[in-house]
C-alpha positions in Angstrom: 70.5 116.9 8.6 71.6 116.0 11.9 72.4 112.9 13.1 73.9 112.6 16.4 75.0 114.6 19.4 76.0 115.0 22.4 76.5 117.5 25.1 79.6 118.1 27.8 79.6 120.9 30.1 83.1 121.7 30.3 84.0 123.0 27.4 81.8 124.9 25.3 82.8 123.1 21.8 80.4 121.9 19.3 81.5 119.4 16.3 79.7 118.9 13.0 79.8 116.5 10.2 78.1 116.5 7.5 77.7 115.1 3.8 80.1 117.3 2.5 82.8 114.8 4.1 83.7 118.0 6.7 84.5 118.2 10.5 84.0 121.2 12.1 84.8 122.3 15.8 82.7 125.1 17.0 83.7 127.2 19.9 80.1 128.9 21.1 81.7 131.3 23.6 82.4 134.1 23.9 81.5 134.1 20.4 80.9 131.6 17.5 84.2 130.7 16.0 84.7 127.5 13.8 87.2 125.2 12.7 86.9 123.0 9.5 88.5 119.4 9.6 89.3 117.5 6.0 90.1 114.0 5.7 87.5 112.2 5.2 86.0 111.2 1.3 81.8 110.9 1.8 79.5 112.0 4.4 80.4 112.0 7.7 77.4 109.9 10.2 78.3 109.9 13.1 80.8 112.3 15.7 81.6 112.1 19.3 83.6 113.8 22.1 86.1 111.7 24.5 84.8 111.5 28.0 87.6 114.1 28.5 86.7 116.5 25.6 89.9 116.2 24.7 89.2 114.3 21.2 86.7 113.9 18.7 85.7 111.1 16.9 83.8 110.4 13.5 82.3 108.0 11.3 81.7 108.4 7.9 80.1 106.2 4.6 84.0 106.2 3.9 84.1 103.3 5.9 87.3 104.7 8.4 86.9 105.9 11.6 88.8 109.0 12.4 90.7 111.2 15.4 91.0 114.8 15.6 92.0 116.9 18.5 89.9 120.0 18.8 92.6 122.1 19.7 94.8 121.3 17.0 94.3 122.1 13.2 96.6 118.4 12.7 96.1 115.6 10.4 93.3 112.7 12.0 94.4 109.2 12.9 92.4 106.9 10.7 90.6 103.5 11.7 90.2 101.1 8.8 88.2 97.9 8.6 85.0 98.3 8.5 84.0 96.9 4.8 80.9 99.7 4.2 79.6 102.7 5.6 80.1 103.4 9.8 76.5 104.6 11.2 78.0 104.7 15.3 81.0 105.4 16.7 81.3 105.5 20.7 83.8 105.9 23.1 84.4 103.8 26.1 83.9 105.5 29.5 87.7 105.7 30.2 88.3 107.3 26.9 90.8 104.5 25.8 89.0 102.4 23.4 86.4 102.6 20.6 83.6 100.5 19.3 81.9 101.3 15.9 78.6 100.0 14.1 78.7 99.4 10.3 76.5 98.5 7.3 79.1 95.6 7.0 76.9 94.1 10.0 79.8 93.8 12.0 80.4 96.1 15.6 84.2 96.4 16.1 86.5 97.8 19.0 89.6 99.1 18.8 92.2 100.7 21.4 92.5 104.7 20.8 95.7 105.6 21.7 97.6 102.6 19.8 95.0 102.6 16.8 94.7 99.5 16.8 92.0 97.3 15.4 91.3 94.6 18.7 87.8 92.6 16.9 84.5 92.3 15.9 81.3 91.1 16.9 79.2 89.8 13.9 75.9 87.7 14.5 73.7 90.9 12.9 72.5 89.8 9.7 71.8 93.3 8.4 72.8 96.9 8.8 73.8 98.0 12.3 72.8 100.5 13.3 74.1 101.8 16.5 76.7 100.2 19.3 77.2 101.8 22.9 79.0 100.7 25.9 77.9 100.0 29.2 78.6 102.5 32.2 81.7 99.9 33.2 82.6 98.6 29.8 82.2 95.4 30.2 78.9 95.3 27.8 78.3 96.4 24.6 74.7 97.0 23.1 73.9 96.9 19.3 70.7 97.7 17.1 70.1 96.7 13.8 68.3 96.3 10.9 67.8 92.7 11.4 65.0 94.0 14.2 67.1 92.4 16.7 68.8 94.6 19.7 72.3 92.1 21.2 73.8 92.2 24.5 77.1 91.1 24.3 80.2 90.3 27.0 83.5 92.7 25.8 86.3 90.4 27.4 83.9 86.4 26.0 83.2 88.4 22.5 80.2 86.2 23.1 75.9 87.6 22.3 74.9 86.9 25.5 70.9 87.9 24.7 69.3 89.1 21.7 66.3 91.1 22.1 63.7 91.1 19.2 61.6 93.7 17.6 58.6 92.4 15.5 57.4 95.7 14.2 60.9 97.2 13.2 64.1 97.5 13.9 65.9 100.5 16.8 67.4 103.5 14.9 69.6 104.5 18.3 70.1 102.0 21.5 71.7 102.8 24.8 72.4 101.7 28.6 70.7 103.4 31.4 73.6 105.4 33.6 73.3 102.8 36.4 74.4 99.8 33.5 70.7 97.8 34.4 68.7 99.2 31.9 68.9 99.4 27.6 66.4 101.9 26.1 65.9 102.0 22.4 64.0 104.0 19.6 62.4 101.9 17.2 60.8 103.2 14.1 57.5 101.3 14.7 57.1 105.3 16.9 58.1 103.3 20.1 60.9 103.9 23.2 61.2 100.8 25.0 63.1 100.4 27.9 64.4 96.4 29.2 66.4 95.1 32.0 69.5 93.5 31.0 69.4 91.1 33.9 65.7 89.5 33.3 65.6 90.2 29.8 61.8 91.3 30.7 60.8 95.0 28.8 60.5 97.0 31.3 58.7 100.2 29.5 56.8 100.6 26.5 56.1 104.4 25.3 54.4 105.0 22.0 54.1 108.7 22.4 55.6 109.7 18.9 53.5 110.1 16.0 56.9 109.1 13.7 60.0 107.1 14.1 62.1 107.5 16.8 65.5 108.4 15.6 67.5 109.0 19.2 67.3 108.6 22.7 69.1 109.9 25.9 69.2 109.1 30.0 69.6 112.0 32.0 72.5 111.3 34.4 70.4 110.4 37.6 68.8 108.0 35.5 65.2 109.7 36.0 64.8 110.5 32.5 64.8 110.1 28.9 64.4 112.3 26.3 63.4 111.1 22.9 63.5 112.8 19.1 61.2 111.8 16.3 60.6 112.4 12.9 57.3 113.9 13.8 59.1 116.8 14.5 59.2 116.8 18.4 61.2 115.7 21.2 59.8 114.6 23.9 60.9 114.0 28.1 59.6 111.2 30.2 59.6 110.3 33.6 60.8 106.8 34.0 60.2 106.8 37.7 56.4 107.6 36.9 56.4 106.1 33.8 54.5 108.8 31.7 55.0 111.7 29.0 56.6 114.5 31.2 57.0 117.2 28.4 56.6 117.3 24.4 58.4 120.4 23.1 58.1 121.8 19.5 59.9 124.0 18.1 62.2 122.3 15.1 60.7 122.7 11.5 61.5 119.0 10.7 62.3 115.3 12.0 64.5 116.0 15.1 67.5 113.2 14.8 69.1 114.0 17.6 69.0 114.4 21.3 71.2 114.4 24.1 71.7 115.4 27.9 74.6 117.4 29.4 77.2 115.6 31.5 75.5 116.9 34.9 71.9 116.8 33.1 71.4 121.0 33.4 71.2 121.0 29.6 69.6 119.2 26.9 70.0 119.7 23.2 68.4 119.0 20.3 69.5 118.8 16.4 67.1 118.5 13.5 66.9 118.5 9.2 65.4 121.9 9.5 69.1 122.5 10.6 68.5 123.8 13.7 70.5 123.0 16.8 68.4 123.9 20.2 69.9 123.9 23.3 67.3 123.8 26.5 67.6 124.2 30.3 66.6 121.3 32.0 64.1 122.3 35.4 62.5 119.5 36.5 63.6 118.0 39.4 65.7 114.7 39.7 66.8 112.4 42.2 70.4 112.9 42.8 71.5 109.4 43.8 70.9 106.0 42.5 71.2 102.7 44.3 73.0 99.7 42.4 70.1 97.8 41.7 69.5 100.0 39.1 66.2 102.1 39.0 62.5 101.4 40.4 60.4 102.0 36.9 56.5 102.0 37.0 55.5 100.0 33.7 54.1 102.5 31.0 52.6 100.7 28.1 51.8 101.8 25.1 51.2 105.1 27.0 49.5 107.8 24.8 48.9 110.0 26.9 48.5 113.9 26.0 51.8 116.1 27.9 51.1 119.2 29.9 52.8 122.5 28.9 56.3 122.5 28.4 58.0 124.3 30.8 61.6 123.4 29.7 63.7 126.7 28.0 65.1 127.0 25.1 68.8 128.3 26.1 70.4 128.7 22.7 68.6 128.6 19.6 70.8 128.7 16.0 68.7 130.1 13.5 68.2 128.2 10.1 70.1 131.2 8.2 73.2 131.1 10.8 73.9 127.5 10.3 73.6 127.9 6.7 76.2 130.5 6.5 78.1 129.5 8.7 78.0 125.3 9.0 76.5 124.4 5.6 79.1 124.2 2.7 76.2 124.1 0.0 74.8 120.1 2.1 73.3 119.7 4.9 74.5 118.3 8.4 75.1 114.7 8.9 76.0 114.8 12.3 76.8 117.0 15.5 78.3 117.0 19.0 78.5 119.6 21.7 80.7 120.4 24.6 79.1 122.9 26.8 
């Protein structure tokens, strides 16, 4: 089952974790080639590349936090202090410190390169599930299963606002690129998009027939692509503020999403243990002014999509994955550089 990924276009690496406690690096061209990583005890939740594709991260239910460096079969640096099982881990945008979310309902940061535990944040009083940082790391953005979403200042610790959900709680939560915006999937079947700066929800889609496991911004800021576990994943215009495209294609809840670094790609990872990777051709607007973007109000929109136009680029067929990913469990998490 996958969890969470992420796409570069640099490097064409893809990582895996998964619930036999494994890492693996993939190299997808000019041929599939993979590398297995040991260290950690139980399922891995959660992976992530550095900003320079030079390291991986992952969280596991091992509680530690770990770095590996794809290009080198070494032993990872673990991170422990987390109490219970990691669900996020995230890197900050200059690759030198980390921020993880844990069932121990704390969020804590920590510096890479010294591996060194710096704090936590802990006013959740459940599960957290998910912590990003903003586009100039100065924020941090939590979800949890206290069906509150918290805005918090890295340098005065301090919860700045907390943002409530009455119907459920936000499986995945992140900043819009220009640092204005949060989005979040919920599992009431919502996306809902606020500004930071008002506090006031900006967006409301319920488009999704399921919970919304993940979310991602394309670059320019335009749009968002969503994956549910009704099986789709969906695109939507945030400047219009409607469904855009609902693609099918994945046998199973889709758990992760996520747009390439210059937005060309998207990808998509599911329990039916396919990963999809799709060309991205609709147009976007290649600059962005600091006040963040000009969003028409979509709520509760319902409306049916037209025809998906997007492509599926690369498609890895159930038996492939199985044979060559799947150690007898299925995928916890996944990451791509591409």
């Amino acid at each position: 089952m996958f969890l969470n990924l992420l796409v570069y276009v640099v490097l064409p690496l893809l990582a895996t974790g998964s619930m036999d406690s494994c890492v693996m690096i993939w190299n997808m061209k000019p041929q599939m080639r993979a590398y297995r990583f040991n260290g950690h005890k139980e399922a891995v939740t959660s992976v992530q590349f550095s900003p320079s594709g030079h390291l991986v991260a992952s969280a596991s239910r091992d509680k530690t936090v770990r770095l590996w460096v794809p290009s080198m079969k070494a032993e990872s640096t673990v991170f422990r202090a987390h109490t219970s099982t990691v669900r996020s881990v995230d890197f900050s945008g200059d690759g030198q410190t980390l921020v993880t979310a844990s069932d121990d309902k704390t969020i804590k940061v920590w510096t890479v390169h010294r591996q060194k535990f710096l704090f936590s944040l802990s006013q959740h009083i459940n599960w957290v599930r998910c912590a990003k940082f903003s586009p100039d790391d100065r924020l941090i953005v939590s979800s949890s299963d206290d069906k509150t979403i918290k805005l918090w200042d890295r340098n005065s610790k301090e919860c700045i606002h907390s943002f409530l959900e009455h119907a459920g709680y936000a499986n995945h939560v992140d900043f819009h690129p220009s640092g204005t915006c949060i989005a979040a999937a919920c599992t009431d079947n919502s996306v809902k998009v606020w500004d930071i700066r008002s506090h006031k929800m900006l967006q409301h889609y319920q488009v999704h027939s399921g919970p919304v496991s993940s979310l991602s911004f394309h670059p320019a800021g335009d749009f968002l692509i969503t994956a549910s576990s009704d099986s789709t994943v969906k695109v939507l215009d945030l400047v219009e503020g409607k469904l855009l495209y609902t693609l099918h294609g994945h046998q199973g809840p889709v758990t992760c999403v996520a747009f390439s670094r210059t937005g060309e790609y998207f990808s998509s990872g599911g329990s039916d243990e396919q990963l999809m990777v799709w060309k991205s051709n609709f147009d976007c607007t290649e600059s962005r002014n600091d006040e963040g973007p000009q969003l028409k109000r979509a709520s509760n929109l319902k409306a049916p999509p037209p025809s998906s136009t997007a492509h599926l680029l690369h498609n890895s067929h159930p038996s492939v994955l199985r044979s060559q990913v799947r150690s007898g469990n299925q995928e916890q998490a996944v990451v791509i550089s591409s």
